[in-house]
N, C-alpha and C positions, 0 to 999 in steps of 0.2 A: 326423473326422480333425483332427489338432492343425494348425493355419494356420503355415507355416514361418518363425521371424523370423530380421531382416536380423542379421548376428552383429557384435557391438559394435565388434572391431578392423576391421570393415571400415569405420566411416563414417569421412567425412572432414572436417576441420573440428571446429570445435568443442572443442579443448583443455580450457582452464579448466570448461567445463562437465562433459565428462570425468573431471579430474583430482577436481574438488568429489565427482562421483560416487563416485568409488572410496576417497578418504578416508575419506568418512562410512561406506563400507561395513570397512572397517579398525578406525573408531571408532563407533559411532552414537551416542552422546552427544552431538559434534560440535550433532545437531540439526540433521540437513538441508541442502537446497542451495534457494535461492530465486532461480530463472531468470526475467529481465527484459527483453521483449525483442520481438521480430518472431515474427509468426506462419509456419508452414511453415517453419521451419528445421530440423527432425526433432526436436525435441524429442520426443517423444512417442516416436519410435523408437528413440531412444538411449538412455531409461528401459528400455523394455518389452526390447531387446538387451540392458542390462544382468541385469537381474531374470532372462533366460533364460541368460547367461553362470551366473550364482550357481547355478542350479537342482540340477547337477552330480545328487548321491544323496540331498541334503535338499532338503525343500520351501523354497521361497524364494517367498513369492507376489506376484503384482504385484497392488496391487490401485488402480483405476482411480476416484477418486470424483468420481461427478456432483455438480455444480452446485446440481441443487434436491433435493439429501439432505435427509432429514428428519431430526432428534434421533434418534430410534429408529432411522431406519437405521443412522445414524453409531453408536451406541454399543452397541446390543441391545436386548432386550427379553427379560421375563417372562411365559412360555404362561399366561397367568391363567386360561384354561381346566381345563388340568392342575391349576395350583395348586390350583385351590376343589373339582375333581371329584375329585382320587387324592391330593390335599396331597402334591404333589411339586414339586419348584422344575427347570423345564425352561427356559435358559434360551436366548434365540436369540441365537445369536453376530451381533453388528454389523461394520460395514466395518474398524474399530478394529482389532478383536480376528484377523478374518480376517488385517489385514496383516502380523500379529505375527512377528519373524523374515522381514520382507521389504521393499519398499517401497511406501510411499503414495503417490501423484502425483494432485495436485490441479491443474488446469489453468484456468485467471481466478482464481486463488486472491483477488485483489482482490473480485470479485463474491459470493466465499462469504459466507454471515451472518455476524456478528459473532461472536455467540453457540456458534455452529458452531466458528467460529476457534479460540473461545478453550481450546475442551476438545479438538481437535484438537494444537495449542499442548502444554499441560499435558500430553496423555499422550505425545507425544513427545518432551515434556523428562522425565517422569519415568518412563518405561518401562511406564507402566500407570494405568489409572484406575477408577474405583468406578461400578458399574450399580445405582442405589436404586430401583427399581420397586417399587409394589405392596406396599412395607412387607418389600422381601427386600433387603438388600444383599449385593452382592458386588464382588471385586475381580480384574479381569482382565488379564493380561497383552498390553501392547504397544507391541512393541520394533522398532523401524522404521525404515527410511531418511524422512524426509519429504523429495517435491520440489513444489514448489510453483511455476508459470508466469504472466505477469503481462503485460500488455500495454499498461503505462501510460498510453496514450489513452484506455481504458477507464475510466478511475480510477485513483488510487492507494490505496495499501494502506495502514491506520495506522501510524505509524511504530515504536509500542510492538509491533505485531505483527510487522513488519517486521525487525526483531531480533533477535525469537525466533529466527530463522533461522537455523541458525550459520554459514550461509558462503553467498555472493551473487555470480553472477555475470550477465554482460552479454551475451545471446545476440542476434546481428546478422547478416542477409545479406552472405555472405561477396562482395566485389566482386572476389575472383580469377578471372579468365578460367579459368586453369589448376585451381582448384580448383573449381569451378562444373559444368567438363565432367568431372572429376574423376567427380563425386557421381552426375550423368546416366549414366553409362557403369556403376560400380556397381550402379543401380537396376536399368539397363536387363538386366546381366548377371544379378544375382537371379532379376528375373521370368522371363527365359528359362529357367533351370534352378537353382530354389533349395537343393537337393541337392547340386547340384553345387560352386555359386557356397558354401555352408557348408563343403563339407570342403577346401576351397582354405584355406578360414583355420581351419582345428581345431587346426595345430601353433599358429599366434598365440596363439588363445582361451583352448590349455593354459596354456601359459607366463603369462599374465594372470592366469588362474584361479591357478594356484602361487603366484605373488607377493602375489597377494592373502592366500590364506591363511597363507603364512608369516610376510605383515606383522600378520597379527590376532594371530598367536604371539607375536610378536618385540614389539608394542607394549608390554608391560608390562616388558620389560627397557632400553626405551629412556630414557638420564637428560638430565635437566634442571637446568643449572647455573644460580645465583644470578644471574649474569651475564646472561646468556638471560632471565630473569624478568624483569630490569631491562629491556633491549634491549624485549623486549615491552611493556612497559609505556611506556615511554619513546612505543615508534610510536605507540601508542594516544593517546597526550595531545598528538602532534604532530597528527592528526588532527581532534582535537577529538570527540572519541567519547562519549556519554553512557553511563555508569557504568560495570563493570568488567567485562562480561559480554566486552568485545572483548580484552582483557587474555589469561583465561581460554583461549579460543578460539584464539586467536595460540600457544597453548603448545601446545594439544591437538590443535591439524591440524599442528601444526611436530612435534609428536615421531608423528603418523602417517605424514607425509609422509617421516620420517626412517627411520623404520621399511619404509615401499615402496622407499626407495633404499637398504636392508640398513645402515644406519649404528645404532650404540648410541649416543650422543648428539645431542644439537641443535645445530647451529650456526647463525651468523648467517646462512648460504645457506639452508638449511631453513626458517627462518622469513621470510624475503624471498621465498622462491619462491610463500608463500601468503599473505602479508599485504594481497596487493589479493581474497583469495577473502574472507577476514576483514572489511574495512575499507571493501570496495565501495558495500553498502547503510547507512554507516553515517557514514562521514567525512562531516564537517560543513567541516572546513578544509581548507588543503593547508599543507603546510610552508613556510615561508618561502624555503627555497633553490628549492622546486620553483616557487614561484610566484611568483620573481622572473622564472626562467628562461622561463616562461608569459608574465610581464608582455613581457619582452623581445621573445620572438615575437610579443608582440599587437600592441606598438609598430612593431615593424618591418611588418610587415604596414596597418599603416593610412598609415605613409610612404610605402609603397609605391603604394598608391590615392591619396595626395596627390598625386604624380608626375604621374598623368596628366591633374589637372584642368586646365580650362583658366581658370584664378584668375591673379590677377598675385600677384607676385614677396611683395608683403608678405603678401600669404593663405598663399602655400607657407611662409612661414617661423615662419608660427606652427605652434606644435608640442604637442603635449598635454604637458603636464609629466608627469614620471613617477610622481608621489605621486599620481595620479590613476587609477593602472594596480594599486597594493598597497594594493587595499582585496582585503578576503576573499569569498567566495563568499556568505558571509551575509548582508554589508555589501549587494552589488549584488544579493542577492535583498528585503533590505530597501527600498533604492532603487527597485525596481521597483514594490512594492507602493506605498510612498508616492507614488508618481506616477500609479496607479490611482485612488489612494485620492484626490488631488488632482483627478480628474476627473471621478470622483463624488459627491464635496461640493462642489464647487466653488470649493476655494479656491486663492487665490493662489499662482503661484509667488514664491519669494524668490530667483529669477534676478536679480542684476547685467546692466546693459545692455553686449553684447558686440559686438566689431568683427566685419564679414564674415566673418573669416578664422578667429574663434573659434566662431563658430554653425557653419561648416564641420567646424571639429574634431569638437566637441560631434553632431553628427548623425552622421557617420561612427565614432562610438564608441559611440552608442545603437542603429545598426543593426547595427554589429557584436557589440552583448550583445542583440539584440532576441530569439533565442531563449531565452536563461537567461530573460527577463523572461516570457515565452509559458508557461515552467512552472506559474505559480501556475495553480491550480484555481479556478474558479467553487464556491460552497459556498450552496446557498438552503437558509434553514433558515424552516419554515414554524409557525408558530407559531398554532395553531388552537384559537380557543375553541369548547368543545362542552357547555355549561354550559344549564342549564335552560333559560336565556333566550332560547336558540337552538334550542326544540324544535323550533318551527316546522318540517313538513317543506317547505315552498318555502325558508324561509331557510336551513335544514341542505344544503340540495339545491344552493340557487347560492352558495352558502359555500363548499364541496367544488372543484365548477366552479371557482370563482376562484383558487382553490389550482392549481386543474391546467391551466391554461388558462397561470397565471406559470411552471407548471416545464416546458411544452412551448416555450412563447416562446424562454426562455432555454436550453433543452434544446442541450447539444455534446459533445463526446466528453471534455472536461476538466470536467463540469458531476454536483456531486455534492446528495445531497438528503435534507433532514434534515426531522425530524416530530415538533412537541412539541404535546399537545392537555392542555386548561384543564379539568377535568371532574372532578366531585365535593369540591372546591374541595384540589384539589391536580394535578399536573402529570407528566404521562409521557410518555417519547422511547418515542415507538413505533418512528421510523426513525432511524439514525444517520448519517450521511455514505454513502448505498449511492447509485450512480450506474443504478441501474437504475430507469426511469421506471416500468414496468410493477407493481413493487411500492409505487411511490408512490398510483397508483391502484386499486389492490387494496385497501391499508390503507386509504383515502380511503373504498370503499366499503363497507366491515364498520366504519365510526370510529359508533359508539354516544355519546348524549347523553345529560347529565344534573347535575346538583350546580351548586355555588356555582361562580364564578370567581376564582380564586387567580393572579392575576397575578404579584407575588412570587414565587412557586413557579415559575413558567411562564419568566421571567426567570434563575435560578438554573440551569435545566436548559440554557437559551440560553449562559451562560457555560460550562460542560460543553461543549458543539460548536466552540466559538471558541479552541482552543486550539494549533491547527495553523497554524503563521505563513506556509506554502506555501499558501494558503489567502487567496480573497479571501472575507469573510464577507458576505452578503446577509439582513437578516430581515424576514419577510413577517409580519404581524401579520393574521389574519380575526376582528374581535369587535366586541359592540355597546355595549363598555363598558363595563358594570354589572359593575366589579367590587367583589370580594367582600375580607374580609380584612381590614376596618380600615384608616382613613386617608384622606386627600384626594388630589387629583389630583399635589400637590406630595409626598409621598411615596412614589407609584408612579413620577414623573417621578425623583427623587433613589435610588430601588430601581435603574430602570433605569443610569443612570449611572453608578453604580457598578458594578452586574452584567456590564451591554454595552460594558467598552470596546475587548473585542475586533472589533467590528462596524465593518464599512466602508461597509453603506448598509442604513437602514430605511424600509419603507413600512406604513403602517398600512390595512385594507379596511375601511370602518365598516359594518358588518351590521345597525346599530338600524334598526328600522325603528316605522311607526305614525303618528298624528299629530302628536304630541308626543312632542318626542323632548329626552332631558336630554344631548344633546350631548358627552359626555366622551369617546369614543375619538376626535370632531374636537378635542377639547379637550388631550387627552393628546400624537396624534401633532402638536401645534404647538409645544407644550412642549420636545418632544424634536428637534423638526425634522426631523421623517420627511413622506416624500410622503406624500399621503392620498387620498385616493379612497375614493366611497362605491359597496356595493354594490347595482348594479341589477338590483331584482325586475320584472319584466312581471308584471303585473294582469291 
C-alpha cells in the first residue's frame, strides 16, 4: 500500500521555499532551488508533497539521493554480462535518468563528492548527459527539478557549485507562536485520518495543479522589454554578483513568475518579487541606499547599549564615526580574517593608542560583528609525502597517525579537509575541502607509496585549495625532505612563496629518520617560518 502524503497547500510556512519550488516546475532550466538552513523544518515533506501534487496522469517521479551514491549509481551502468554473452547493450537506468521529468532532492548536498556534484550540476543544466561504459556510449535524458538542502555548520558548499543553483533560498525555524501550533494541529490532524485530512484540500490542490499547468503554457508567450533587461542587469551589478549567470536568471524566474500571476509581460514587481530567490546565495554586496540604512540601525543600536554603561560623561560622548559603519560586507569579512591571521603569525597590530572611551566603542562594535567574523571556515590542507623514502611501514604507519590525530584536534563543525600526497614524483588532491573526517581516514588508509618527491608539484596543487577567502587556510606538511626535482633548498623555499600566499599558518612534521640525518625538511620549515616538529617513532 502506497504510504499517504501530507498535501502541499496544507503546510504552513515556508513561502519563498514554495514559491522557488513551483517556478522551477513552470521552468526547469531555472536549475533548481538550493535550501539553506535548519534541520526539521519539512523540507523533505514539502518536496515529496509537491512531486505527489505534479503526479496527477503522468509519471512525475520523486527521486530521493543518498549521500554515499556511487558514480554508477548516479548515472547507470552497462549489463557487461549481456553485452559479451548476446552482444546486446542493456543498459541500467541510474538515479539521473530515473528522475527524468520529475525531481531530484539531494539533502547535505554540501557533503556530496565533488566529483558527484559536478555531473549532477551539468545534467541539470543541460537536460541530459552521456553514460560511456565499457566502450558503449550513450546519451540519456534528464530533465529535472534539482533541490538541494544544506546545513551550513556542516560545511559549506563551493561557491562555483553554489551557483549552479538557480534560485536559493533561507529555510529557518519559524518563531511564530501562531504559526508553530499552526503546523502541530495539521500534523496531528493527518495522522488521525489521512484520507480524510487530503480531500479537505483537493479543491486547493486542483486549483494549484491548474495554475501551474497553465503557467508552463502561457510561459512562452510571456515578453520581455529592453527596459527589464536593463533593470536586471542593473540589480545584479548592485549586488556585486560574479558573471552574468544571475542576470539571466533574474529574467527567466521574472517572466515565470509572470506567467503564475496570468500577466503577458514582466514588470518591475515581477522581477523584485523574486530577485532575493536569484541573489540570495550569490550577492557579495548590498546596495548602498540599503546599507546606509543598515548602517544607521547598527549605530543607533550601539547608542543605545552606550546609554546604560556606567562610564562617565566623556566615554558617552565618544561616538563611532560613521565612515566606520560603510565598509561592505567583504571589507568586514576581510577584517576578520586579518585579525585571525594577526593571531596566528603573530604580528603586531598597527592600532593607535586610544582613550577609555574609544577601546569602549571599538569592543562593542567587534562583539556586535563577532558573528559575521565566526563565518570563516577552518580549512587543513594536509600535505603528505608518500614518496619511496617513506616506505618504511613504521614511518608510513606514524606518518598517517600524525595526519589524523591534527584533523581530530582541530576537528569542529566549520572545519573542512583537504589531502595532497607527493608520490611518483608528481602531486594528487586525493581530498578537496570535504568536512567529513571519516573519509579523511579511509583515504589515509588505502594512501599507497612510492616514487620521487616533487615538492613543486605538491605546492602548486596547495594553491588550487587556497582560493576561498571565507576560508582560513591551515598547511600541514608530513616529509623527510628528500626532495626530488632539481634545485636547492632556496628554490623550494622561493617555489613556496610564491605558490602559498594564500595560507594563514604552516607546520612542517619531519618524518627523516636514521642516524644521520641531512636535515632539510628542519631546514626548509625555518626558511619559510612554519612550526616544526619532528615525528616520533617508538623503537
Amino acid at each position: 500500500m502506497n504510504t499517504p502524503i501530507f498535501p502541499f497547500t496544507a503546510i504552513v510556512g515556508q513561502e519563498q521555499f514554495k514559491k522557488a519550488l513551483i517556478l522551477n516546475l513552470i521552468d526547469p532550466s531555472i536549475g533548481g532551488v538550493l535550501a539553506i538552513g535548519d534541520k526539521g523544518t519539512g523540507k523533505t515533506t514539502l518536496i515529496r508533497s509537491l512531486a505527489d501534487l505534479m503526479e496527477d496522469n503522468n509519471n512525475f517521479p520523486f527521486v530521493n539521493l543518498p549521500l554515499g551514491v556511487t558514480e554508477d549509481r548516479l548515472i547507470g551502468n552497462i549489463n557487461l554480462e549481456t553485452l559479451i554473452n548476446e552482444k546486446k547493450e542493456v543498459i541500467k537506468s541510474g538515479l539521473l535518468n530515473k528522475a527524468n521529468k520529475g525531481i531530484l532532492y539531494v539533502d547535505e548536498v554540501n557533503l556530496l563528492q565533488a566529483h558527484l556534484m559536478d555531473v549532477l550540476l551539468d545534467a541539470s543544466a543541460s537536460g541530459r548527459y552521456y553514460l560511456e561504459r565499457e566502450g558503449v556510449s550513450h546519451i540519456l535524458e534528464s530533465r529535472f527539478c534539482l533541490v538541494g538542502s544544506m546545513n551550513p555548520e556542516e560545511g559549506e558548499l563551493r561557491p562555483q557549485l553554489k551557483d549552479r543553483f538557480g534560485l536559493g533560498v533561507e529555510v529557518i525555524t519559524t518563531t511564530s507562536l501562531t504559526e508553530r501550533a499552526a503546523v502541530v494541529k495539521a500534523r496531528m490532524a493527518f495522522d488521525a485520518d489521512p484520507e480524510k485530512f487530503r480531500n479537505s484540500y483537493q479543491k486547493q490542490q486542483n486549483y494549484l495543479l491548474g495554475s501551474i499547468r497553465k503557467a508552463q503554457k502561457a510561459i512562452v508567450r510571456v515578453k520581455v522589454s529592453g527596459e527589464m533587461i536593463d533593470y536586471c542587469s542593473n540589480l545584479a551589478m548592485q549586488y556585486g554578483v560574479e558573471g552574468l549567470r544571475a542576470d539571466i536568471l533574474l529574467i527567466k524566474t521574472a517572466k515565470a513568475n509572470a506567467a503564475l500571476e496570468g500577466k503577458g509581460s514582466v514588470s518591475q514587481k515581477e522581477v523584485d518579487d523574486i530577485a532575493d530567490l536569484v541573489l540570495f546565495h550569490r550577492k557579495k554586496l548590498i546596495p548602498s541606499n540599503q546599507n546606509e540604512d543598515n548602517q544607521s540601525n547598527e549605530r543607533q543600536e550601539l547608542e543605545q547599549e552606550f546609554e546604560g554603561d556606567n562610564s562617565t560623561q566623556d566615554d558617552k560622548d565618544v561616538k563611532i564615526p560613521l565612515n566606520d559603519f560603510k565598509r561592505s560586507t567583504i571589507d568586514k569579512k576581510k577584517e576578520g580574517k586579518l585579525r585571525q591571521k594577526q593571531n596566528l603569525t603573530g604580528e603586531k597590530s598597527t592600532d593607535v593608542k586610544k582613550t577609555v572611551g574609544q577601546y569602549l566603542a571599538t569592543d562593542k562594535f567587534q562583539m556586535h560583528h563577532q558573528r559575521k567574523q565566526k563565518e570563516l571556515k577552518e580549512h587543513y590542507i594536509f600535505l603528505l609525502d608518500a614518496s619511496g623514502s617513506m616506505l618504511s611501514n613504521q614511518i608510513n604507519a606514524y606518518a598517517k597517525g600524525a595526519v589524523e590525530q591534527i584533523a581530530i584536534t582541530n576537528k569542529t563543525q566549520k572545519t573542512t579537509y583537504s589531502m595532497v600526497t607527493l608520490t611518483d614524483n608528481d602531486a594528487v588532491i586525493l581530498i578537496n575541502s570535504n568536512p567529513i573526517l571519516q573519509q579523511l581516514e579511509e583515504t589515509l588508509k588505502s594512501l599507497e607509496t612510492g616514487g620521487k618527491t616533487n615538492l613543486k608539484a605538491g605546492l602548486k596543487k596547495v594553491k588550487q585549495l587556497t582560493t576561498d577567502p571565507d576560508c582560513v587556510h591551515h598547511l600541514c606538511m608530513v616529509t623527510d625532505g628528500k626532495f626530488s626535482g632539481g634545485g636547492s633548498i632556496g628554490e623550494h623555499v622561493l617555489a613556496f612563496n610564491t605558490l602559498c600566499k594564500g595560507l594563514d599558518s604552516v607546520s612542517v612534521v619531519d618524518a627523516e629518520q636514521g642516524v644521520v640525518k641531512l636535515g632539510m625538511a628542519k631546514a626548509f620549515a625555518t626558511e619559510i617560518r612554519a612550526d616544526y616538529e619532528v615525528l616520533k617513532i617508538e623503537q
